[in-house]
C-alpha positions as CSV (number, residue, x, y, z in Angstrom):
1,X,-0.6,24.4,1.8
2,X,-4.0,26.3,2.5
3,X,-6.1,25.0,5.7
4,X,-8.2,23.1,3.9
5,X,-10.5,20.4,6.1
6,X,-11.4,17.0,5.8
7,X,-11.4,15.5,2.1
8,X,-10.0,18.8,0.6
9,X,-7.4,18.7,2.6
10,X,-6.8,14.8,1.7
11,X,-7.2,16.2,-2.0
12,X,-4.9,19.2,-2.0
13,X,-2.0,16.6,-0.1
14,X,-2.4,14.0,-2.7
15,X,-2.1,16.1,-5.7
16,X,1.0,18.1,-3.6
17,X,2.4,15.2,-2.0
18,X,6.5,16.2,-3.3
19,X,5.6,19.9,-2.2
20,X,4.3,18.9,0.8
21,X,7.0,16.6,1.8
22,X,9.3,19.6,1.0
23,X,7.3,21.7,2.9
24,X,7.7,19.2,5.8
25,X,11.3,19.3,5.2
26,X,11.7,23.1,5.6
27,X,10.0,23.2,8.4
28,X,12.8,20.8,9.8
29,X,11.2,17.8,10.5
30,X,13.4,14.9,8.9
31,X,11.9,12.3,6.2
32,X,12.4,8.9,6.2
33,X,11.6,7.2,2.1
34,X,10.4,3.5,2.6
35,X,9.2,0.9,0.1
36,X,6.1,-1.2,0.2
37,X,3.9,-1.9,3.5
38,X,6.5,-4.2,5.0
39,X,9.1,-1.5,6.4
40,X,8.0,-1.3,10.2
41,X,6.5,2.5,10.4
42,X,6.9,1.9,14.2
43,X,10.9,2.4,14.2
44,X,11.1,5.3,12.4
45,X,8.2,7.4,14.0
46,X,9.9,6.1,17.0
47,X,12.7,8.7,16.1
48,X,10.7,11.5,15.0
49,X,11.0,10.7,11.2
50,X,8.2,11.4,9.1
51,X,7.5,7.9,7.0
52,X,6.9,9.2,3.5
53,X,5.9,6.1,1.0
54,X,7.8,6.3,-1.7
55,X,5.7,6.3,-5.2
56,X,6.2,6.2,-8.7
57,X,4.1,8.8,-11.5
58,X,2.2,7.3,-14.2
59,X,1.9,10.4,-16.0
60,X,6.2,10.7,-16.3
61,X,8.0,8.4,-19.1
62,X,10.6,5.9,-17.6
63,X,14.1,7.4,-18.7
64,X,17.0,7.7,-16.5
65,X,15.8,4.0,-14.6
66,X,16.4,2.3,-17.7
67,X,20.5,3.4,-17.6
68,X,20.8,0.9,-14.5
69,X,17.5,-1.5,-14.6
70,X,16.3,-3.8,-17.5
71,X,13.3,-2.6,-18.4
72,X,11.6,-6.4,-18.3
73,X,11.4,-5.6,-14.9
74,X,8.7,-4.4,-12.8
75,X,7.2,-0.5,-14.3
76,X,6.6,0.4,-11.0
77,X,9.5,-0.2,-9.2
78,X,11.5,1.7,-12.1
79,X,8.9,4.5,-11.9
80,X,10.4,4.4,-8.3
81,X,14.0,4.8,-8.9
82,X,13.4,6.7,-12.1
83,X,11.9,9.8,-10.3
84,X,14.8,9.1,-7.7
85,X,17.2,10.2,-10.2
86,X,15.4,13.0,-11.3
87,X,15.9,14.3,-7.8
88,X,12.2,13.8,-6.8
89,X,13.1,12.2,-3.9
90,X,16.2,14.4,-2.9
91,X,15.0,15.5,0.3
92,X,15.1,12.6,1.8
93,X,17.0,11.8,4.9
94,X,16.8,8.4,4.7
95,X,15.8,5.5,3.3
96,X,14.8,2.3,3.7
97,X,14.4,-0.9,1.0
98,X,13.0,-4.3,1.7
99,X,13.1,-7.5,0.2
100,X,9.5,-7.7,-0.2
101,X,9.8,-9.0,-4.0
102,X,13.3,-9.1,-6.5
103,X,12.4,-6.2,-8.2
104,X,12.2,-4.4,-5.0
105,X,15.4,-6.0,-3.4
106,X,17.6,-5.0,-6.8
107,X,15.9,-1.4,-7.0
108,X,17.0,-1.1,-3.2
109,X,20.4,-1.7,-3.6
110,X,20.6,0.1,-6.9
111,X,19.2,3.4,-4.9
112,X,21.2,3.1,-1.7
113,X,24.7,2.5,-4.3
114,X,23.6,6.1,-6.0
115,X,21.7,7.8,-3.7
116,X,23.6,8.9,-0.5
117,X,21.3,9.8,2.5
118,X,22.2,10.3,6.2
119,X,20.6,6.8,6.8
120,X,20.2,3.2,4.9
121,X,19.0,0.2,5.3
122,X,17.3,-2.7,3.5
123,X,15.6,-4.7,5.3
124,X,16.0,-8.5,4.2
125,X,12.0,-10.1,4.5
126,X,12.3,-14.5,4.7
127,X,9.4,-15.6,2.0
128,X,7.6,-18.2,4.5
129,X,5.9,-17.4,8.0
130,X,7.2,-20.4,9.9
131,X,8.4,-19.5,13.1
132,X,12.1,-19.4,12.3
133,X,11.3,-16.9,10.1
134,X,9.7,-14.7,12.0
135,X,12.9,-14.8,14.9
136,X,15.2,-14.4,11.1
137,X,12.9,-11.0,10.6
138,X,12.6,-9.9,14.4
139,X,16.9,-10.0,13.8
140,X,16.6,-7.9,11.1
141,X,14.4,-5.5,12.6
142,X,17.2,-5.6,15.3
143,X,19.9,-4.8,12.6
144,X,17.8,-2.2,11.2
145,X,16.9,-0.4,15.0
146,X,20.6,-0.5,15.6
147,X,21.5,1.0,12.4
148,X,18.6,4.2,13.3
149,X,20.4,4.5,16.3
150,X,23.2,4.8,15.2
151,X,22.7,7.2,12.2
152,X,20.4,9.3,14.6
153,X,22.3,9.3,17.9
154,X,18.5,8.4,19.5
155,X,17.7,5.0,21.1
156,X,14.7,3.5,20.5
157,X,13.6,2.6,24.0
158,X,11.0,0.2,24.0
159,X,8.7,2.4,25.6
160,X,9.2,5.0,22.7
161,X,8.6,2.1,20.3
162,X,5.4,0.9,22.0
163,X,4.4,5.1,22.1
164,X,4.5,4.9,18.4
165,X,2.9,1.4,17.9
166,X,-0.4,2.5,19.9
167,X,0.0,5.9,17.4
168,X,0.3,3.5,14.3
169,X,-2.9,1.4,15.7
170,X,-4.8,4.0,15.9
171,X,-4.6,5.0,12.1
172,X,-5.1,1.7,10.9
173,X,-8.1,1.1,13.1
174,X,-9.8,4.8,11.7
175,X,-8.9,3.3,8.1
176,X,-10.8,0.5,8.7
177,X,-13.5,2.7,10.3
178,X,-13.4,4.2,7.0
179,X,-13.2,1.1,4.7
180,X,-16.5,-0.3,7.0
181,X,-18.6,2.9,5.9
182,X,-18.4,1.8,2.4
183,X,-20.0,-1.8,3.3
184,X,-23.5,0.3,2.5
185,X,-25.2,0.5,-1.2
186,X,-24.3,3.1,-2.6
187,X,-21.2,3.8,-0.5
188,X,-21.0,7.3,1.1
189,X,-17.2,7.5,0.0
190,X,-15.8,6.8,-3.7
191,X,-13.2,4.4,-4.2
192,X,-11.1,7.7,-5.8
193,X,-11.7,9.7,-2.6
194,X,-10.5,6.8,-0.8
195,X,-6.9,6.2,-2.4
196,X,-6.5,10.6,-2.5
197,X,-6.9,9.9,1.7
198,X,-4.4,6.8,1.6
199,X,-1.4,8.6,0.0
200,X,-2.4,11.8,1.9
201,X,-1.7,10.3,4.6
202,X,1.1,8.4,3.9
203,X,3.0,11.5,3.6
204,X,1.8,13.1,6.6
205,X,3.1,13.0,10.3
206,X,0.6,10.3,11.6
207,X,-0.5,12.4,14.3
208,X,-1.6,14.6,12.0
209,X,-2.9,12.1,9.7
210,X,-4.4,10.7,12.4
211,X,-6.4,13.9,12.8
212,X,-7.5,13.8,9.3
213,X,-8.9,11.2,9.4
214,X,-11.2,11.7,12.0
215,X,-12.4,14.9,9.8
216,X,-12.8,12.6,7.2
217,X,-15.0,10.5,9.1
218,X,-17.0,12.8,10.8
219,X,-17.4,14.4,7.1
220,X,-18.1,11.3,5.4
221,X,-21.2,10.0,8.2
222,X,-22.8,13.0,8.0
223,X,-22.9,14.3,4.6
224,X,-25.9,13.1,1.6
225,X,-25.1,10.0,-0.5
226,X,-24.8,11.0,-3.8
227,X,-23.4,8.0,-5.3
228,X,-25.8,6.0,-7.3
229,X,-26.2,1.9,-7.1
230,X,-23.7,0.4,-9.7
231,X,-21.9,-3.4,-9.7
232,X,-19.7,-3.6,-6.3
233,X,-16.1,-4.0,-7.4
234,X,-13.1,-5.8,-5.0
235,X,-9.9,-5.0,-6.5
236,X,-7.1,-7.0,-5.8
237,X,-3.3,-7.4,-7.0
238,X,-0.7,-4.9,-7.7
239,X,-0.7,-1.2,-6.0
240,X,-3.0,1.1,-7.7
241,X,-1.6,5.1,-6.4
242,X,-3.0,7.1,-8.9
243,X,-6.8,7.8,-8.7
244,X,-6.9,8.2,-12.8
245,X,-7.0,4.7,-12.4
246,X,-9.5,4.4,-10.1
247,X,-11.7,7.3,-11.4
248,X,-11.8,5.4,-15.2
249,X,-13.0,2.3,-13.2
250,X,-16.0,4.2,-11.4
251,X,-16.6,6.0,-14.2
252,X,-17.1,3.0,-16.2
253,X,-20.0,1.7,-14.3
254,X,-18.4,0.5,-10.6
255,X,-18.4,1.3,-7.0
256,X,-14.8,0.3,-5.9
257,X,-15.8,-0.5,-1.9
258,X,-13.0,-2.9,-1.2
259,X,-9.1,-3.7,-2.4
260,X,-6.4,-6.1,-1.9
261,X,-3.6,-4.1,-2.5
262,X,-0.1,-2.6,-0.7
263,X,-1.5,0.9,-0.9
264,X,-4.9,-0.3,0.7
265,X,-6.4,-2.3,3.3
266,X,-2.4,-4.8,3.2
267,X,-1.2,-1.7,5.1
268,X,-4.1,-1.2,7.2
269,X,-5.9,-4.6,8.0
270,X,-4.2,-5.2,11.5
271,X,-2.7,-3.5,14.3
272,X,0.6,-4.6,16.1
273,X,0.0,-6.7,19.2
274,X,1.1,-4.8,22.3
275,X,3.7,-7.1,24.6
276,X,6.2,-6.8,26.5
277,X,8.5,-7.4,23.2
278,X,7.1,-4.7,20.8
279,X,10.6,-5.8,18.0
280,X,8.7,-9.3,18.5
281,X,5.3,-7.8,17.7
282,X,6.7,-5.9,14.8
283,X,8.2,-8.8,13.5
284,X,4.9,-10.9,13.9
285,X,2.4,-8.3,12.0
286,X,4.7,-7.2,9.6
287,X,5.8,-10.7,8.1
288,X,2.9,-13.1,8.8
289,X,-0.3,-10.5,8.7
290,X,0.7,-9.2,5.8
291,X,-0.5,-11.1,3.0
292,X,0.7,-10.6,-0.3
293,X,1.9,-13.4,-2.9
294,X,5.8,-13.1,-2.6
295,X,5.2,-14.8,0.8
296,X,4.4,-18.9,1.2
297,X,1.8,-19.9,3.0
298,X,0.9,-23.5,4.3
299,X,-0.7,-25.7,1.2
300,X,-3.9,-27.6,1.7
301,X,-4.4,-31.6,1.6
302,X,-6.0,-30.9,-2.5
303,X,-6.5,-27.9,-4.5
304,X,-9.5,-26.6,-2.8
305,X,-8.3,-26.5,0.5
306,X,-4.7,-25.1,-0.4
307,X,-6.9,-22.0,-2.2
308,X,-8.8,-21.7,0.5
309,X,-6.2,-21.4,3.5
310,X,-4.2,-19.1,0.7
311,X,-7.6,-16.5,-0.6
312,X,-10.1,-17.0,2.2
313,X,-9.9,-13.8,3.4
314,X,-10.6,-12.7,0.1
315,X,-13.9,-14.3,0.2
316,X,-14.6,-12.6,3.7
317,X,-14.2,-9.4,1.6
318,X,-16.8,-10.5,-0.8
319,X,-19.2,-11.3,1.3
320,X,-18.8,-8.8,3.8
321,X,-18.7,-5.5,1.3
322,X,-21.2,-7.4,-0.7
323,X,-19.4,-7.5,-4.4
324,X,-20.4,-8.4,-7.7
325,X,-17.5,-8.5,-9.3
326,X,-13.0,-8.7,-9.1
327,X,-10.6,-6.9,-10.9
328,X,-7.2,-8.4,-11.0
329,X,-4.8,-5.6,-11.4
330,X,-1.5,-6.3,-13.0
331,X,1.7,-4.3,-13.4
332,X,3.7,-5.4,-16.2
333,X,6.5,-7.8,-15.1
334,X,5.3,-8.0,-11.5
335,X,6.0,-12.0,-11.2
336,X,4.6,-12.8,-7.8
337,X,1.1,-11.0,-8.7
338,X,1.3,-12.4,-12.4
339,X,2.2,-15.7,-11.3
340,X,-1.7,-15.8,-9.0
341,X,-3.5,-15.0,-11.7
342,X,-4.9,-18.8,-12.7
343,X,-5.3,-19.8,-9.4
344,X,-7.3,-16.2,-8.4
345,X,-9.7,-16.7,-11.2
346,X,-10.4,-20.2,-10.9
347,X,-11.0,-19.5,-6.7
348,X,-13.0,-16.4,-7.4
349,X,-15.4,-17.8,-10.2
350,X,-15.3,-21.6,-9.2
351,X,-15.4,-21.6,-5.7
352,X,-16.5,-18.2,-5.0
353,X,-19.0,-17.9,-7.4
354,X,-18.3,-14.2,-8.8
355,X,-17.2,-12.7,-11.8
356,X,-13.3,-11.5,-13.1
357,X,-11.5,-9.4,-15.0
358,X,-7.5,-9.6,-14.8
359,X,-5.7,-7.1,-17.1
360,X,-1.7,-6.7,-17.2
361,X,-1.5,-2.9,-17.6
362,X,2.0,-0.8,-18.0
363,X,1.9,1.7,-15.0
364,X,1.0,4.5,-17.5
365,X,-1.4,7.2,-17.7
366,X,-1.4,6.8,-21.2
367,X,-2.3,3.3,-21.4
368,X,-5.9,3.9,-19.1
369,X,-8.4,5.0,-22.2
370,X,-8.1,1.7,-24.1
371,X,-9.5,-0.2,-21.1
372,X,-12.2,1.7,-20.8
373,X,-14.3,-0.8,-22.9
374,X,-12.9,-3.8,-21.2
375,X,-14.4,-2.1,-17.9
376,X,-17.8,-0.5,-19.6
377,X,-18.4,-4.3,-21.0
378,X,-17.6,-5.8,-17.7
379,X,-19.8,-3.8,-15.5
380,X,-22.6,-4.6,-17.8
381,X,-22.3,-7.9,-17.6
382,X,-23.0,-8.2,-14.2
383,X,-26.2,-6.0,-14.4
C-alpha cells in the first residue's frame, strides 16, 4: 500500500481491502472474519486479532454458494460464503458467526463445517432485549471468551477487555464526529466517501483506523464544499458495502447524509458502557443498542405508539440531518428487513410526514442502471 493520507488512503483500502488484509497477514498480525455488527469487536482486539468484516462483491456472480445454499435465501449472505469458497477469505485465522438473522445462522454453520480456521465460534443472539436475554447473551459472550482463550492460549483479563473497549469507543465516537459534519447543506463529505471510510476501516487495526480517521476529519473541516444543494436522503434497511450503489444514488440527484444500516451508524451509534463488568457491558450494547429488525422490541398500547417506541429514532435522524426524503433498501430474500417494509412507509409518510422509495434489489452490480430512473424521478419529486 502507498502512504497515502486521509481519504486517499480510506480510498486506496476500500478498493484493496483482500490485498490489504493479506498484506496484514504477512506482516504476521492474525485476522479474525466476523459477520454483521453484533460479534463483540472488544474480545478479539482484546487478543491482538485484527477484526476484518467479512463482505460479499456485487460485481462477482453467485456460483460455488449455490452447491450448499438455496438460492431463495438471502444474496448477500451467499455472496458471503460464495467468495469463502473461492478462497477469498483463506487467510483468515478465525472466524466468528452470529445468529443475528437465519440466513446468517445457516451460512455460519455451513462455513465453520467447510472452512477449517485455527478458531470458531458462533455466537447464538436471543431475538428480544428483556433482561433474561441479555444475562442468555452475556453467557454466550462467556462461551465465546473461553473458546479465544482457549484457541489463543491468551486470557482476556478484564482489564485487557476494558483497554480495548475504551479503543473501540473511541472510533465510534470519531464516526459520529464524522456523520455530525454532514448535518450542514451541502455536506462537506459524500455519502460514497463515507461508506469507502467505513469498510476502510473495518479492515484496519483500529488503532490505526483510529488514526485515519482523525486525518479524515481534520481533512474534511477544512477543505472547500464543493457539493451542491440536492434532496437530503436517509437510507435505511439492508447493508449497502459497495459505493456503486451509493454513487448511482448521488448521482441521481441526492446527498446521502444519514443511514440505518449494519455497515453504518448500527455499528457506530453507541459506545460500550465502562463498569466494573465489561462481558456485562458488552452484552448490554451489543444486544439491546443495536437496533435492527430481527430483534423484538416492546409494542405500544395502538399502532401509533408501537411505531413510535419501534422507529423513533428514525425520526431523530430526520429531523436532526434535516431530510427530504427515505430510501428503503432491500436485499432480495432478506425477511426481517422485507417484513418492515409496510409498517416503515406508513410511519415515515403518515406520521413522519416525508417521502419513500423501498426497492428489493439483487446484491448485483448489474442490476444498479435500471434504477436509475426510479432514483432520477424520486429526487425530482421532492424539488
Amino acid at each position: 500500500m502507498s502512504e497515502k493520507k486521509g481519504l486517499a488512503r480510506a480510498a486506496e483500502i476500500y478498493a484493496k481491502s483482500e490485498q490489504y488484509a493479506r498484506e496484514l497477514k504477512n506482516q504476521g498480525k492474525k485476522i479474525a472474519g466476523y459477520y454483521c455488527c453484533y460479534v463483540p469487536l472488544e474480545m478479539l482486539a482484546a487478543v491482538d486479532y485484527v477484526p476484518v468484516r467479512i463482505l460479499g462483491d456485487m460485481n462477482e456472480n453467485i456460483t460455488s454458494a449455490d452447491t450448499y445454499l438455496p438460492t431463495v435465501m438471502c444474496f448477500f449472505y451467499r455472496s458471503c460464503l460464495d467468495l469463502a469458497m473461492k478462497g477469498k477469505y483463506d487467510y483468515l485465522d478465525a472466524f466468528f458467526g452470529a445468529h443475528s438473522c437465519d440466513g446468517a445462522e445457516r451460512v455460519s454453520y455451513v462455513w465453520r463445517s467447510y472452512l477449517k480456521y485455527a478458531c470458531n465460534f458462533n455466537i447464538d443472539i436471543p431475538h428480544t432485549v428483556h433482561p433474561p436475554a441479555i444475562e442468555y447473551f452475556k453467557n454466550q459472550l462467556e462461551a465465546m471468551k473461553e473458546t479465544i482463550e482457549e484457541k489463543t492460549g491468551q486470557k482476556i483479563s478484564d482489564e485487557r477487555l476494558a483497554a480495548a473497549i475504551t479503543l473501540y469507543n473511541k472510533q465510534r465516537g470519531l464516526v459520529r464526529e464524522l456523520y455530525a459534519l454532514r448535518k450542514a447543506d451541502p455536506p462537506p463529505i459524500s455519502g460514497t466517501e463515507v461508506l469507502q471510510v467505513l469498510v476502510a476501516i473495518m479492515y484496519m487495526p483500529p488503532e490505526e483506523g483510529n488514526a485515519l480517521l482523525a486525518e479524515i476529519l481534520e481533512e474534511v473541516k477544512n477543505r472547500p464544499v464543493t457539493a451542491q444543494k440536492k434532496p437530503r436522503l436517509l437510507i435505511t434497511g439492508c447493508l449497502i458495502d459497495n459505493i456503486s450503489f451509493t454513487k448511482l444514488i448521488e448521482d441521481s440527484g441526492f446527498n446521502v447524509v444519514m443511514d440505518d444500516t449494519a455497515i453504518g451508524s448500527r455499528s457506530f451509534g453507541h459506545d460500550v458502557a465502562v463498569t466494573g463488568d465489561p462481558l456485562g457491558s458488552l452484552a448490554e450494547r451489543y444486544l439491546d443498542k443495536i437496533v435492527c429488525p430481527r430483534t423484538f422490541r416492546e409494542t405500544g398500547k395502538n399502532r401509533a405508539e408501537d411505531l413510535e417506541n419501534r422507529f423513533g429514532y428514525l425520526r431523530k435522524f430526520v429531523e436532526d440531518w434535516k431530510a427530504d426524503g427515505v430510501y428503503l433498501n432491500i436485499i432480495r430474500n432478506c425477511d426481517p428487513h422485507g417484513y418492515e417494509i409496510p409498517e416503515l412507509k406508513y410511519y415515515f409518510e403518515e406520521m413522519v410526514n416525508v417521502p419513500v422509495l423501498a426497492i428489493e434489489q439483487d446484491y448485483s452490480t448489474a442490476s444498479l442502471e435500471p434504477l436509475r430512473t426510479r432514483f432520477q424521478a424520486f429526487a425530482e419529486n421532492i424539488e
